[in-house]
C-alpha positions as CSV (number, residue, x, y, z in Angstrom):
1,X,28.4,70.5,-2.0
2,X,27.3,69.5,1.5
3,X,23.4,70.2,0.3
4,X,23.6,68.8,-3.0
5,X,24.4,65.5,-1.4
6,X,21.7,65.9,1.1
7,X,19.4,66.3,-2.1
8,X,20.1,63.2,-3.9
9,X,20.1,61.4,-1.0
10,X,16.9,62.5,-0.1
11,X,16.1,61.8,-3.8
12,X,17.1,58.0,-3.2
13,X,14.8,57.6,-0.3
14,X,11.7,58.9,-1.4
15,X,12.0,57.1,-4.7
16,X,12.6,54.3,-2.3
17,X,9.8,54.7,-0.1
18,X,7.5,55.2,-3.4
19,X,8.6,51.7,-5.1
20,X,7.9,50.0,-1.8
21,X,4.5,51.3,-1.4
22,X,4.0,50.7,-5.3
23,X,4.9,47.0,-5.2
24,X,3.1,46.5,-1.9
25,X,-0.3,47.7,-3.5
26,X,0.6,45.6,-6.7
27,X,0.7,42.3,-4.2
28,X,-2.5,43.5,-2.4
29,X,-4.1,43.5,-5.9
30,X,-3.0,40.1,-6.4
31,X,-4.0,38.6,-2.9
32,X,-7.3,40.0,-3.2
33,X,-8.1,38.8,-6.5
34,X,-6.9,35.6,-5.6
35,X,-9.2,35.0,-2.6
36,X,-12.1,36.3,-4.5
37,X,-11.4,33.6,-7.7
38,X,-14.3,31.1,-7.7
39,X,-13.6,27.4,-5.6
40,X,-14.8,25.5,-8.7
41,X,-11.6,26.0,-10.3
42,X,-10.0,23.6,-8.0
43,X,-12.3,20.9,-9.6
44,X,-11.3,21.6,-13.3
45,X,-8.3,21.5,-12.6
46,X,-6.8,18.4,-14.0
47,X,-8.4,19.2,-17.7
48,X,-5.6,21.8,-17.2
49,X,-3.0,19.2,-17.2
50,X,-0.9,18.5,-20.6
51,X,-1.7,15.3,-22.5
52,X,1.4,14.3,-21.4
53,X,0.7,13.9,-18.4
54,X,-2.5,11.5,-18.8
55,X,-1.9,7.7,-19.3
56,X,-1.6,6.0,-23.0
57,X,-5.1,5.8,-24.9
58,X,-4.1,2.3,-25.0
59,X,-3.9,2.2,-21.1
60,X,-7.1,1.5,-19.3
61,X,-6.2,1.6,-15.2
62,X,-8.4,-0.1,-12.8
63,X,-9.0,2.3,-10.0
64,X,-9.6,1.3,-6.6
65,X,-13.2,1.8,-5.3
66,X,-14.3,1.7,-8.8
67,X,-16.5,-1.2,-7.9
68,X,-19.7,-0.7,-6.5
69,X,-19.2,-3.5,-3.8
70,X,-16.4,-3.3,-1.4
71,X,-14.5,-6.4,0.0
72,X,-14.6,-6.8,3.6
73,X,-11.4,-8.0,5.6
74,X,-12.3,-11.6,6.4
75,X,-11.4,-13.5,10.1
76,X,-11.2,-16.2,9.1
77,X,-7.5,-16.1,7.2
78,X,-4.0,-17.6,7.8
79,X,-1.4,-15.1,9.3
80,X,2.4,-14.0,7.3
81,X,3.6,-16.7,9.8
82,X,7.0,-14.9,7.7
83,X,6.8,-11.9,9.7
84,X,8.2,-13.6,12.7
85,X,12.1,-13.3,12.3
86,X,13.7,-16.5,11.7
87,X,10.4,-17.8,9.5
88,X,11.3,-17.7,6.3
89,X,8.8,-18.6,3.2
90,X,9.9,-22.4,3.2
91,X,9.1,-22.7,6.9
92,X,5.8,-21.0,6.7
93,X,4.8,-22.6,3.7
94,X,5.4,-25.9,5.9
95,X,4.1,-24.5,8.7
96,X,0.7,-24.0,6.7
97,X,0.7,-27.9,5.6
98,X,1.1,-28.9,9.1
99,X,-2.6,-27.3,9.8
100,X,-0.6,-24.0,11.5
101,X,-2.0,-21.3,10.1
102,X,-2.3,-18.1,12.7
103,X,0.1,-16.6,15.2
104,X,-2.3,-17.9,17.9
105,X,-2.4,-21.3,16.6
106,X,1.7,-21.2,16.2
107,X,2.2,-19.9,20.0
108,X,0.2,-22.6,21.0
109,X,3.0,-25.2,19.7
110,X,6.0,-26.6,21.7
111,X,9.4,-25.8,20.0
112,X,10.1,-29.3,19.3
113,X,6.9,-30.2,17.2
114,X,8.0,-26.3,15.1
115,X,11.6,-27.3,14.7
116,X,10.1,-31.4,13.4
117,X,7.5,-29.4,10.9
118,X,10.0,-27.1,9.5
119,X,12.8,-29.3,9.2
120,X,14.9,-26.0,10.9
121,X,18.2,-25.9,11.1
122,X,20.2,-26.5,14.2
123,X,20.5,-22.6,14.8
124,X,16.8,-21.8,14.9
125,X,15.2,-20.8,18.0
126,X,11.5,-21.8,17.6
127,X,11.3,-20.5,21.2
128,X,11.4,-17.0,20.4
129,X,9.1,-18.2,17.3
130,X,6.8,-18.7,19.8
131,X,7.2,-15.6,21.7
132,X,6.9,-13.6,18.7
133,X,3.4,-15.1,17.4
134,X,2.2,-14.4,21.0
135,X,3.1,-10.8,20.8
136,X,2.2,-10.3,17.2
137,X,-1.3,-12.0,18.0
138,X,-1.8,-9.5,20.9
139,X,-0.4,-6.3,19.1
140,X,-2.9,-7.0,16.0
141,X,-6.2,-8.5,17.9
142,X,-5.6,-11.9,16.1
143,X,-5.7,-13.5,19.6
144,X,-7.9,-17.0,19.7
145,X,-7.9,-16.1,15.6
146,X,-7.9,-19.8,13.7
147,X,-8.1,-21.0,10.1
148,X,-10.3,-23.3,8.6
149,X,-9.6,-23.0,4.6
150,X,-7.6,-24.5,2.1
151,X,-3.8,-24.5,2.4
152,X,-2.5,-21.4,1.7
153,X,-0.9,-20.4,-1.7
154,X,2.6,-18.7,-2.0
155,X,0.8,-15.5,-4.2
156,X,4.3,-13.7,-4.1
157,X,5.4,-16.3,-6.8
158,X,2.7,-13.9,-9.5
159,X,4.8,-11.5,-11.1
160,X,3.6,-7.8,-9.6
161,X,2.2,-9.3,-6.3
162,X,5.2,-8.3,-3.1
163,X,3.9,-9.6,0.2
164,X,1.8,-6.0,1.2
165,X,-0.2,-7.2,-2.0
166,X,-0.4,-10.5,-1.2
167,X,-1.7,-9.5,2.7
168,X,-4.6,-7.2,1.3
169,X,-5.7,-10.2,-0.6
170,X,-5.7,-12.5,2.3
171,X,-7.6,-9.9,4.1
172,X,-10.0,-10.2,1.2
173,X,-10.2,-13.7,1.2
174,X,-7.9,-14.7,-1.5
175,X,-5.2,-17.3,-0.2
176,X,-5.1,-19.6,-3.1
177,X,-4.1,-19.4,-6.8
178,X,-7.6,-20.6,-7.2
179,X,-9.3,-18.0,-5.8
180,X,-7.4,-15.7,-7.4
181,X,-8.0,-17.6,-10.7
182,X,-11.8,-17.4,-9.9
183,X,-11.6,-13.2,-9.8
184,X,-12.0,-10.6,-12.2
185,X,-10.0,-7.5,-13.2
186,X,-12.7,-4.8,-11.3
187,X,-12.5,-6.8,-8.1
188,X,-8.7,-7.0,-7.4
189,X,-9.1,-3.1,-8.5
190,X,-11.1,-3.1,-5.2
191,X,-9.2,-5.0,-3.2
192,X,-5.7,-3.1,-3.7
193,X,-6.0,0.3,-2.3
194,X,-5.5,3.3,-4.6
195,X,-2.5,4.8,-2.8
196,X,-0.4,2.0,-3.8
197,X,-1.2,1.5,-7.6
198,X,1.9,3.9,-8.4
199,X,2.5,2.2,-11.5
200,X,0.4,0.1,-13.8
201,X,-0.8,-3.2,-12.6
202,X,-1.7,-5.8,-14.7
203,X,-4.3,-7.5,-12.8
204,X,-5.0,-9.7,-16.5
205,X,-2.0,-11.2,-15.6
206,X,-2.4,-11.8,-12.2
207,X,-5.1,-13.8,-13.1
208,X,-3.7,-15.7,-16.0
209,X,-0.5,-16.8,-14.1
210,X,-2.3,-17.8,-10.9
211,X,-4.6,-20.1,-13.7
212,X,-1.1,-21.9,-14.6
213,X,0.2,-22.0,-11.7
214,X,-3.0,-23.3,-11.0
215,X,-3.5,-26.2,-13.6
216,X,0.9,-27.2,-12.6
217,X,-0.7,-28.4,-9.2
């Protein structure tokens, strides 16, 4: 009885020992062929894809770097005065009537001339306003940076544009509805940068609503 055991069990191992070597060479196989399978098919991938995975006929997308000239970030632009806590749109959008345009040019104001311009509230703190544009100037080279163009535009008030679009667009040189008006489709495609267009953007739009906001004044 004793040996008969020993038998299958020896049976059990070796058919063990066989499947293991069998589905190591099997993986081999695969690994090999893999790393010899031409580079090029990288490329063709995406004609792989479903057609559901491709946009609408009806959907033509702008793609960023399509145009054959590139904007380039202009100096001379107005700073997201908004980005120092306790400046809100309404007290940038003053600020920037009030010829204050740049962190530089805000840290160079006393506290009560801000709190007069912005008509704050009695719990502002324009001093730490003024800290803050000093540090933000010095953390993003904008010190000694000044503004010389037309009063700003709030662009945020164009459906699709948040304030990260509206900043690439300063950067480009577009601070008015205007400017913006004065653009075409292919150069806003430029402007915003291809890892953000997620969804579709209707730069059409952009342009028609910064027309009538525009022509209201």
């Amino acid at each position: 009885m004793g040996g008969m055991l020993w038998y299958v069990g020896a049976g059990f191992l070796l058919g063990w020992i066989l499947s293991t070597l069998i589905e190591w060479l099997w993986f081999r196989g695969r690994r090999v062929q893999s790393n010899s399978a031409p580079q090029g098919r990288a490329a063709s991938a995406p004609a792989d894809r479903p057609s559901g995975a491709q946009p609408g006929a009806e959907y033509q997308p702008y793609v960023a770097g399509a145009s054959t000239s590139q904007p380039t970030a202009s100096s001379n632009r107005p700073d997201p005065l908004s980005d120092i806590r306790g400046i809100g749109d309404v007290y940038e959008q003053r600020l920037y009537e009030a010829g204050i345009f740049t962190w530089h040019e805000l840290g160079q104001v006393d506290s009560d001339t801000l709190r007069a311009i912005t008509k704050a509230l009695p719990t502002s703190n324009p001093e730490s306003w003024i800290e803050q544009a000093r540090q933000l100037a010095a953390e993003n080279g904008r010190v000694g940076a000044t503004y010389t163009g037309p009063v700003p535009s709030d662009l945020t008030q164009i459906a699709g544009i948040d304030q990260v679009f509206e900043q690439e667009l300063v950067r480009a040189g577009i601070v008015t509805f205007a400017q913006l008006a004065q653009t075409t489709a292919p150069e806003l495609a430029a402007i915003i940068p291809a890892h953000r267009m997620d969804d579709a953007i209707d730069f059409a739009r952009w342009i028609a609503d910064a027309r009538e906001l525009q022509a209201e004044g």
